[in-house]
Backbone as a chain_set.jsonl record, in Angstrom:
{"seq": "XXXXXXXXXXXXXXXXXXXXXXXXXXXXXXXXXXXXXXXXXXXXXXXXXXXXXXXXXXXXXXXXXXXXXXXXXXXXXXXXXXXXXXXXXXXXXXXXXXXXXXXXXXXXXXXXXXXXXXXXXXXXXXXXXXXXXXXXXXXXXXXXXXXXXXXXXXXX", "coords": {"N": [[-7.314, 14.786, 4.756], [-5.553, 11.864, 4.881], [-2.206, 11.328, 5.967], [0.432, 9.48, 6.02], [3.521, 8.222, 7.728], [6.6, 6.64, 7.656], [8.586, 4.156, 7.755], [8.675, 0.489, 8.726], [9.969, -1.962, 10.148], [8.772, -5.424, 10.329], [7.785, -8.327, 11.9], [5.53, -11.596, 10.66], [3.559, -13.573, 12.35], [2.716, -16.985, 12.642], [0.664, -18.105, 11.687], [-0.069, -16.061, 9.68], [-0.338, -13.467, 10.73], [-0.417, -10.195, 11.31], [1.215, -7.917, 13.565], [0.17, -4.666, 14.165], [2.36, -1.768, 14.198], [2.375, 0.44, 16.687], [2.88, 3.079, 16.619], [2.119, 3.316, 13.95], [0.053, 2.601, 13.763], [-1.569, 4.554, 15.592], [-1.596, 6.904, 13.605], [-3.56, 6.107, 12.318], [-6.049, 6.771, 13.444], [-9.216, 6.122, 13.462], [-8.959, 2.991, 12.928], [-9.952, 0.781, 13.999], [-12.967, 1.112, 13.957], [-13.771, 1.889, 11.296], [-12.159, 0.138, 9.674], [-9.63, -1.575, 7.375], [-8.263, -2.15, 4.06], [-7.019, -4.745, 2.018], [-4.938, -4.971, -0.438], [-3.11, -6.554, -3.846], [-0.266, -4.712, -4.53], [1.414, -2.611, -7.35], [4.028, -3.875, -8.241], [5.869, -6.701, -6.366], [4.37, -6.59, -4.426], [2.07, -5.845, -1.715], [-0.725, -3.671, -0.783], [-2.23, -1.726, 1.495], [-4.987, 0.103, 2.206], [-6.569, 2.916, 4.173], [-10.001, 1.682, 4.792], [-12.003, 4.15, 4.117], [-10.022, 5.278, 1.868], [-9.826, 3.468, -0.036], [-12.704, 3.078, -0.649], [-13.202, 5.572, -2.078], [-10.884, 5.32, -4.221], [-12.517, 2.787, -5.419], [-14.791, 4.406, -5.973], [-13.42, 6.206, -8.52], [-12.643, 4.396, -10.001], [-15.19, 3.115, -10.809], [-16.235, 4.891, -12.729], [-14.608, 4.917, -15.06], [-14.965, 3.588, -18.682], [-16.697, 0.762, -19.319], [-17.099, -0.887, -21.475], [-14.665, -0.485, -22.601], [-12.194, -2.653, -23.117], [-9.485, -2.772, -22.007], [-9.811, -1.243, -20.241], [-11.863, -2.732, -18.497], [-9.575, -5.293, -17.947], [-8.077, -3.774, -16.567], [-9.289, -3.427, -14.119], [-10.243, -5.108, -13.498], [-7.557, -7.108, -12.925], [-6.653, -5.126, -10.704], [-8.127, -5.313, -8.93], [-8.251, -7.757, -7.853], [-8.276, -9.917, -5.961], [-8.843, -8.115, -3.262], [-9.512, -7.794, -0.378], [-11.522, -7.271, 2.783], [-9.406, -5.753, 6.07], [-9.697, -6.445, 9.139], [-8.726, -5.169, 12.583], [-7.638, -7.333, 15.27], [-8.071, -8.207, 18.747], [-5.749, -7.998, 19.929], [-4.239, -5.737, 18.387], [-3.451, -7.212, 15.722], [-3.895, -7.65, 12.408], [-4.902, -10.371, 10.116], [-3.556, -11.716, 6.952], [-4.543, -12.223, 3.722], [-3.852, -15.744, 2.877], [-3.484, -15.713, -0.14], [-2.787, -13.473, -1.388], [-0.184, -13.13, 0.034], [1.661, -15.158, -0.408], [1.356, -14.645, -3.201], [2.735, -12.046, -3.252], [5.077, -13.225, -2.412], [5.7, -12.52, 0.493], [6.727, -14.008, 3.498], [7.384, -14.66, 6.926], [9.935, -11.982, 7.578], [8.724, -8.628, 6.984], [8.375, -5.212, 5.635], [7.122, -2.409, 6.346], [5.585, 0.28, 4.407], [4.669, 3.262, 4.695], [3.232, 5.16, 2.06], [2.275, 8.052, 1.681], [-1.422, 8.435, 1.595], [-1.431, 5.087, 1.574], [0.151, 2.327, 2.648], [2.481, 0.153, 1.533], [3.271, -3.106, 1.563], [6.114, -5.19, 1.942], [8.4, -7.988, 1.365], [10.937, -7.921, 2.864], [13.59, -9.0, 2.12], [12.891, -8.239, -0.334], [12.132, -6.041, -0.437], [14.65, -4.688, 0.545], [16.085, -5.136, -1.622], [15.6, -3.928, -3.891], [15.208, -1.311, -3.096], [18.834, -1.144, -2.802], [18.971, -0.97, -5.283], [18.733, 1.709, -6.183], [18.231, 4.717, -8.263], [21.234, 5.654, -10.179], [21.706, 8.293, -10.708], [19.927, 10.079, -8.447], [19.099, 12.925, -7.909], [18.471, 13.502, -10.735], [16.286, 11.819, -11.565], [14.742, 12.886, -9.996], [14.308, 15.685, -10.914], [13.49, 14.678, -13.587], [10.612, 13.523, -13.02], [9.515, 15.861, -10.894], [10.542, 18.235, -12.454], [9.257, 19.517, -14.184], [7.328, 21.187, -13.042], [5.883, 24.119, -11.381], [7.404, 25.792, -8.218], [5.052, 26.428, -7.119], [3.186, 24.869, -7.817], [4.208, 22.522, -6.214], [4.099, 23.17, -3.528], [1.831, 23.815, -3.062], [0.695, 26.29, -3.14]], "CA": [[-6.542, 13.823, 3.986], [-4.689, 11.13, 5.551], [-0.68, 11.37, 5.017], [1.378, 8.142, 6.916], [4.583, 8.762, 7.259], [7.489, 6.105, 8.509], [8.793, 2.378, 7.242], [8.48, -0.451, 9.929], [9.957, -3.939, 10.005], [7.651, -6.347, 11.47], [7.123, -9.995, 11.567], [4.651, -12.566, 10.463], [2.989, -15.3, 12.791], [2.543, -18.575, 11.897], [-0.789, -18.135, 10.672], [-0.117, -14.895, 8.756], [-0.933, -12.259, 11.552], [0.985, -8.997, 11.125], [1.242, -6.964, 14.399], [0.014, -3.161, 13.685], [3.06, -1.358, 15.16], [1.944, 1.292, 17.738], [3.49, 4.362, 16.046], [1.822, 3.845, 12.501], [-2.219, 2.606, 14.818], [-1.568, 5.912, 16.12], [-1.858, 7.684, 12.472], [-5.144, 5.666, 11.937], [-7.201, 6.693, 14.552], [-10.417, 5.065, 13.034], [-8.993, 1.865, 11.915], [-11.185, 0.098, 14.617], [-13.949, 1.502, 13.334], [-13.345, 2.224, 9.562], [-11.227, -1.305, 8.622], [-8.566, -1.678, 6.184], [-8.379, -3.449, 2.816], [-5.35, -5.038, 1.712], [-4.992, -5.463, -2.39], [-1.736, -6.414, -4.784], [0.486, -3.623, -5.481], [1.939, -2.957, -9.238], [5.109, -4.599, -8.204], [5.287, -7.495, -5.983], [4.439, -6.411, -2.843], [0.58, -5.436, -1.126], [-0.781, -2.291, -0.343], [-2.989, -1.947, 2.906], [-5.405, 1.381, 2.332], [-7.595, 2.946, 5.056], [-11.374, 1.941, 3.946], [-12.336, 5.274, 2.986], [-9.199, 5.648, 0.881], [-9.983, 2.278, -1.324], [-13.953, 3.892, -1.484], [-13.024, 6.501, -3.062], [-10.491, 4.142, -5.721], [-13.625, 2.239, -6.274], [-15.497, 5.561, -6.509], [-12.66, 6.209, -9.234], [-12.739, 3.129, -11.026], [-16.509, 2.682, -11.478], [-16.285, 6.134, -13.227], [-14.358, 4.416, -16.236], [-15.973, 3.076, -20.01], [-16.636, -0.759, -19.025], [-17.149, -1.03, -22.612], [-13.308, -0.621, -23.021], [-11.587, -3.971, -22.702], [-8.536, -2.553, -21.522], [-10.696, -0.852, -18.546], [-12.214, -4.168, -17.964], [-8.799, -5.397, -17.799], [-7.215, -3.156, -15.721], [-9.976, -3.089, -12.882], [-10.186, -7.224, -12.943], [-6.515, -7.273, -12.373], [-6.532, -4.136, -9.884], [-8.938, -5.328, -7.663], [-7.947, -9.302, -7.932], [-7.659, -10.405, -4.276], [-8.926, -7.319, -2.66], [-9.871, -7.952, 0.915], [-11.082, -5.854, 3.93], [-8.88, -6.772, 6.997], [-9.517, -5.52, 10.633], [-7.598, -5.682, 13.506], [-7.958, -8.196, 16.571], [-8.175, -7.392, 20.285], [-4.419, -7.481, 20.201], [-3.695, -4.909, 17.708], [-2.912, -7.307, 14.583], [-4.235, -8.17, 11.005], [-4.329, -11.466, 9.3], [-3.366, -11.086, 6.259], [-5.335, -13.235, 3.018], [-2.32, -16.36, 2.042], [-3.096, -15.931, -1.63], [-2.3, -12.183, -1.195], [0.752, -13.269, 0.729], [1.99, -16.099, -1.426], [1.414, -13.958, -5.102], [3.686, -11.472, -3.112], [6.183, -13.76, -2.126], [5.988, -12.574, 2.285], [6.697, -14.682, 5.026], [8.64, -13.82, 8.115], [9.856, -10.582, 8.145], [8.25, -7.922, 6.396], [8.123, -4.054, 5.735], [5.572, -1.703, 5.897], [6.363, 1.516, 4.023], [3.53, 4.5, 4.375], [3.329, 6.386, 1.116], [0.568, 9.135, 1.536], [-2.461, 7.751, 2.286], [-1.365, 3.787, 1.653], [0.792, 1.234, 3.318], [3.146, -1.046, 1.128], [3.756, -4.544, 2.375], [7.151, -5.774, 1.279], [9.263, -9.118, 2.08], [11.698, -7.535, 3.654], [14.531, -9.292, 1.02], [12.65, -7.674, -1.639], [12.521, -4.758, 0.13], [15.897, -4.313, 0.57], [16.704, -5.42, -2.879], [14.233, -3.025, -4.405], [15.988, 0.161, -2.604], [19.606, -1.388, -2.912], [19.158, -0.734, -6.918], [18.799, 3.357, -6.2], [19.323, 5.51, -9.347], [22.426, 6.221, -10.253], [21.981, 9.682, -10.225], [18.57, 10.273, -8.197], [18.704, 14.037, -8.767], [17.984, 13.237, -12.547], [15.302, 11.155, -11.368], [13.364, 13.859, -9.45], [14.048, 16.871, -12.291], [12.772, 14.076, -15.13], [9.717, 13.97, -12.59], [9.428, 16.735, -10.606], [11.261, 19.127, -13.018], [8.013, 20.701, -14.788], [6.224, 21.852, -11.733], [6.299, 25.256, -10.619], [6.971, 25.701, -6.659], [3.761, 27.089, -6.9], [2.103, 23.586, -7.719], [4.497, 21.475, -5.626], [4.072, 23.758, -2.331], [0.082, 24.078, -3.162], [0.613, 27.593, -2.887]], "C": [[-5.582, 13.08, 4.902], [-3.115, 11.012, 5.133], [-0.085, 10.309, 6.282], [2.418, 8.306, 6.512], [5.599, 7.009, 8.491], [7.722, 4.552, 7.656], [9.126, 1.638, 8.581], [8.815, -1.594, 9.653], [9.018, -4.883, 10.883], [7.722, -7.752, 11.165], [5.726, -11.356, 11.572], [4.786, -13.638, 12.013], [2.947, -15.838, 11.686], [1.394, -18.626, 11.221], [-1.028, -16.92, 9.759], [-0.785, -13.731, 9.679], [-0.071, -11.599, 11.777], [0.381, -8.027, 12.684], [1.388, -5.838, 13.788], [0.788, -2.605, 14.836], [2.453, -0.162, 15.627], [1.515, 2.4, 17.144], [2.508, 4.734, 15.155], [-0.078, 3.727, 13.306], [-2.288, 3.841, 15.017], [-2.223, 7.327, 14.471], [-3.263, 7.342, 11.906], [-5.963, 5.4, 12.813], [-8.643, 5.909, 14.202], [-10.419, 3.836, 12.499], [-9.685, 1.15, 12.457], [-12.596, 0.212, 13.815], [-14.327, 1.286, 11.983], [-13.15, 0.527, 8.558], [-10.324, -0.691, 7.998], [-9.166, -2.538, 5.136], [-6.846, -3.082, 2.321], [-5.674, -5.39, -0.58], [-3.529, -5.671, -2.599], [-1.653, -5.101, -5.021], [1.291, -4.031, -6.991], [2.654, -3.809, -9.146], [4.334, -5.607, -7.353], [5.495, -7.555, -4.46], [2.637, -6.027, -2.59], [0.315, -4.594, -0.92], [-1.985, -2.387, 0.164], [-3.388, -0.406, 2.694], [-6.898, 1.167, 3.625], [-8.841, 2.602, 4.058], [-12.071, 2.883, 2.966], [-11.502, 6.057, 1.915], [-9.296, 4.997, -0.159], [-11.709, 2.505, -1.448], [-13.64, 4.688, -2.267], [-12.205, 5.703, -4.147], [-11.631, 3.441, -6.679], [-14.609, 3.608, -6.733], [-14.92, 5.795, -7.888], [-12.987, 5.371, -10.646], [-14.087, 2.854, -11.467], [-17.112, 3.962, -12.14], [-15.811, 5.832, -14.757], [-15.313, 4.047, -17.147], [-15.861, 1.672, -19.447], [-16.805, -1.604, -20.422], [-15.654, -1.369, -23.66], [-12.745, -1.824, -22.418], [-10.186, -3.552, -22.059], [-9.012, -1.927, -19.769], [-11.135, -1.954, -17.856], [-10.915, -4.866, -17.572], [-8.207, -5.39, -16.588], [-7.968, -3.329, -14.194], [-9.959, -4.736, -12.395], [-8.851, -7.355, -12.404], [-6.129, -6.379, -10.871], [-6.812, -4.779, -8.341], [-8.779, -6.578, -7.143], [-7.773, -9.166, -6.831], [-8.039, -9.358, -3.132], [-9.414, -7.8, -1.389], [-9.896, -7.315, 2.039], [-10.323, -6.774, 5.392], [-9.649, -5.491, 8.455], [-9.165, -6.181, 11.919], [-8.398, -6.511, 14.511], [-8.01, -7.701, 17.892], [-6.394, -7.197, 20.4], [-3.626, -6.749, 19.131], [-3.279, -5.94, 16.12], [-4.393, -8.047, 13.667], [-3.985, -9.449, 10.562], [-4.443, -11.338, 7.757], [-3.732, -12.724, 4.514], [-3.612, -14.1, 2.68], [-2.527, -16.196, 1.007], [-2.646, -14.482, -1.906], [-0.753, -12.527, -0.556], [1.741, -14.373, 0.021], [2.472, -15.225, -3.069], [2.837, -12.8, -4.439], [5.076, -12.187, -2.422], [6.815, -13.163, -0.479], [5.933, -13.446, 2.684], [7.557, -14.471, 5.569], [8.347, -12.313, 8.205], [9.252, -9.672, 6.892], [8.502, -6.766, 6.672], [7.121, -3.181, 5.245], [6.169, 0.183, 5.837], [5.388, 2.352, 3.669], [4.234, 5.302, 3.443], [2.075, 7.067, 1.275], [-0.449, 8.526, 2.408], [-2.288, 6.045, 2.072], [-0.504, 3.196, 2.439], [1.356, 0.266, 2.379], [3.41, -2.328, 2.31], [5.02, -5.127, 1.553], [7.662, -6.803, 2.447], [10.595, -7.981, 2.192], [12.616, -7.744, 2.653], [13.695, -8.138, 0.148], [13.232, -6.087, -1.48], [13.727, -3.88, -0.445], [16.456, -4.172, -0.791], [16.209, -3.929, -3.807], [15.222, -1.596, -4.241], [17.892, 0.011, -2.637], [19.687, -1.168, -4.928], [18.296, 0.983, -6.868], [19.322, 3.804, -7.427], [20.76, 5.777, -9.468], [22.58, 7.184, -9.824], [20.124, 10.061, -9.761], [18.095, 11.667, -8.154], [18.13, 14.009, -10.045], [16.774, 12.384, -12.328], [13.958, 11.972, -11.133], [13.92, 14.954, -9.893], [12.932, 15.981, -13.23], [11.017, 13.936, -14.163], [8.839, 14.637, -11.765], [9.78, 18.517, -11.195], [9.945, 20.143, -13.508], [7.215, 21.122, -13.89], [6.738, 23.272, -11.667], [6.573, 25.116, -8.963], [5.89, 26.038, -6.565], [3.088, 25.309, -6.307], [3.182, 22.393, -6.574], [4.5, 22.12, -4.025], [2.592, 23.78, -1.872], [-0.051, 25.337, -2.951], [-0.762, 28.206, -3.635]], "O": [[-4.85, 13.727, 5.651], [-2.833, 10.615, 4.003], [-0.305, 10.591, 7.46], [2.667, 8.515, 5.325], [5.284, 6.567, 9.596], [6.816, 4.047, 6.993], [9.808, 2.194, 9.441], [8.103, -2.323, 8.961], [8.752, -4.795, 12.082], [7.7, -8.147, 10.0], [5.198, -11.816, 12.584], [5.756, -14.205, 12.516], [3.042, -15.575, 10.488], [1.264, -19.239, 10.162], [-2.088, -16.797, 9.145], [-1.771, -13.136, 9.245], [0.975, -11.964, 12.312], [-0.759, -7.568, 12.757], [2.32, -5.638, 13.009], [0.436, -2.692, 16.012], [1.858, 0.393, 14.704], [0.353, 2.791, 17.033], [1.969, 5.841, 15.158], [-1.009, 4.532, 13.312], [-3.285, 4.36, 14.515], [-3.018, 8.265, 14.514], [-3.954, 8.087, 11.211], [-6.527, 4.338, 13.077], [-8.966, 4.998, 14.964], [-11.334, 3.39, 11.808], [-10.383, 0.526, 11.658], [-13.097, -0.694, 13.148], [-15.204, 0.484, 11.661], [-13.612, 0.034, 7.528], [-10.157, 0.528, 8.0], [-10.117, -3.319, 5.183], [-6.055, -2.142, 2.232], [-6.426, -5.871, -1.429], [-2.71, -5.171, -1.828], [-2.519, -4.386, -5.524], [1.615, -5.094, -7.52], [2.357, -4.804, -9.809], [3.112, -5.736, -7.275], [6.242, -8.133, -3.67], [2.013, -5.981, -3.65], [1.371, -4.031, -0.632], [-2.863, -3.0, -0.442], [-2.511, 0.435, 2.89], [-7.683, 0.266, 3.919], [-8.887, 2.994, 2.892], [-12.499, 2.76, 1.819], [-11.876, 7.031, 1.263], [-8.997, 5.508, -1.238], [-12.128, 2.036, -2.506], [-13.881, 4.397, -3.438], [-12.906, 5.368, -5.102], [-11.766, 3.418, -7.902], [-15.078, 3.669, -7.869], [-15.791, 5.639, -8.744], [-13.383, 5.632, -11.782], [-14.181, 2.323, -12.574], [-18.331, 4.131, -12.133], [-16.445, 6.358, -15.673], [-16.484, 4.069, -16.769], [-14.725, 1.413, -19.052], [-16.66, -2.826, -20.45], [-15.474, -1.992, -24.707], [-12.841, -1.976, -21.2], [-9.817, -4.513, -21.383], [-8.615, -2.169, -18.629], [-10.815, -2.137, -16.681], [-11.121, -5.214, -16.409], [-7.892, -6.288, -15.807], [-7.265, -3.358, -13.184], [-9.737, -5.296, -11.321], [-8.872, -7.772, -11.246], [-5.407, -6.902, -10.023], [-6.223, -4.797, -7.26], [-9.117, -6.708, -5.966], [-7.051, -8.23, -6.489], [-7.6, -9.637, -2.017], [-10.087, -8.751, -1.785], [-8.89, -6.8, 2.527], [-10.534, -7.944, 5.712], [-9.918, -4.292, 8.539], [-9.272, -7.366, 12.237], [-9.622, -6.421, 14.602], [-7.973, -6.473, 17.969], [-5.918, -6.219, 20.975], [-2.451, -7.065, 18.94], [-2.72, -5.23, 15.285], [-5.4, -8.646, 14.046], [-2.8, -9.779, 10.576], [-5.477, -10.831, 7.321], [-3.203, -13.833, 4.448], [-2.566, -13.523, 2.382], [-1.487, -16.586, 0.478], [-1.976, -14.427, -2.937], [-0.035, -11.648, -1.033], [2.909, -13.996, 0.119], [3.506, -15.238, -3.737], [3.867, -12.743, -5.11], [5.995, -11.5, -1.976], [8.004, -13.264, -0.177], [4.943, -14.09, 2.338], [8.603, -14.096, 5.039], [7.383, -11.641, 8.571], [9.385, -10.162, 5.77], [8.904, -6.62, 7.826], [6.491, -3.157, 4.188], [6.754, 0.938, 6.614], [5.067, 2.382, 2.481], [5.283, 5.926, 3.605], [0.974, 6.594, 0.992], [-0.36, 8.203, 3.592], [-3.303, 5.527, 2.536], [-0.384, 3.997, 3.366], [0.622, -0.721, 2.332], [3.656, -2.322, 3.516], [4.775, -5.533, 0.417], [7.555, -6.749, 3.673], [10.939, -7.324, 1.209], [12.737, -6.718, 1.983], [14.215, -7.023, 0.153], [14.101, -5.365, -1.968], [13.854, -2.985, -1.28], [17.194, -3.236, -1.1], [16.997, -3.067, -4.197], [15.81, -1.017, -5.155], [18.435, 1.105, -2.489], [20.738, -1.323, -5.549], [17.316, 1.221, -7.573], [20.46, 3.532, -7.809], [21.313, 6.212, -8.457], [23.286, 7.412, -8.842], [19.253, 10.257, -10.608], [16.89, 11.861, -8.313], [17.128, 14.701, -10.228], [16.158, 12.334, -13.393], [12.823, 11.927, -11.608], [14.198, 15.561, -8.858], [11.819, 16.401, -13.548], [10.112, 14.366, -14.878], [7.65, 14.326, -11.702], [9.461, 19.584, -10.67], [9.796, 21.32, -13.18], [6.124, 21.483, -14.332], [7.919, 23.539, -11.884], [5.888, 24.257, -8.408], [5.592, 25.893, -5.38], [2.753, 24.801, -5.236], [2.596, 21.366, -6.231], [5.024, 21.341, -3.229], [2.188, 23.769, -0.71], [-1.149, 25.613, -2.466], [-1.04, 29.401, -3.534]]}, "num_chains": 1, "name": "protein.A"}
């Protein structure tokens, strides 16, 4: 299982080419190989999964009723804009403008490994985004971490 760990500021070229910083290339030894694909995240930012992490999603998703209009829905909107990217001889990505536009990047950006994905945030948003922290973020992670045993949150 792939786990990425670290947030990175980086900046856009002029033509939308994001330099893959060193640190995080290093965690995706096969991205030469493999690719990326970039899609919309819920909010309004992008999310950049290794290849065989967005196979398996589509593995996922073509498991649903297609019969259900809300499934139909959800997978048309999901997948809207999906695109595989792979890197250049000098380590960076260009990154689709209507993907880059709907999320409102240019300039500087952050790239924030959760698990196996990669957020893409404008940097403002970013900031904005994590500058509105719970009040009380204990009460945050009881209301959803609270019903676990350590058992299930250790994998014991």
């Amino acid at each position: 299982m792939i786990q990425l760990l670290g947030e990175f500021d980086c900046k856009l070229d002029a033509k939308g080419r994001l330099m893959v910083p060193a640190s995080l290339k290093k965690q995706l030894p096969n991205v030469e190989n493999e690719g990326l694909v970039i899609n919309r995240g819920f909010e309004k930012h992008l999310v950049i999964y290794p290849k065989s992490v967005w196979e398996g999603i589509v593995a996922d998703l073509s498991k649903l009723n297609p019969y259900e209009k809300k499934t139909r829905e959800f997978i048309r909107f999901f997948t809207r804009g999906a695109s595989e990217l792979s890197l250049d001889a000098s380590g960076r990505v260009l990154l689709p403008k209507s993907l880059l536009e709907f999320a409102g990047i240019q300039g500087d950006v952050v790239l924030a490994c959760q698990f196996d994905k990669i957020e893409v945030w404008s940097k403002a948003a970013y900031d904005e985004l994590l500058d509105n922290e719970p009040e009380n973020f204990a009460n945050l992670a009881e209301e959803v971490m609270g019903g676990k045993s350590r058992k299930d949150i250790d994998g014991e």
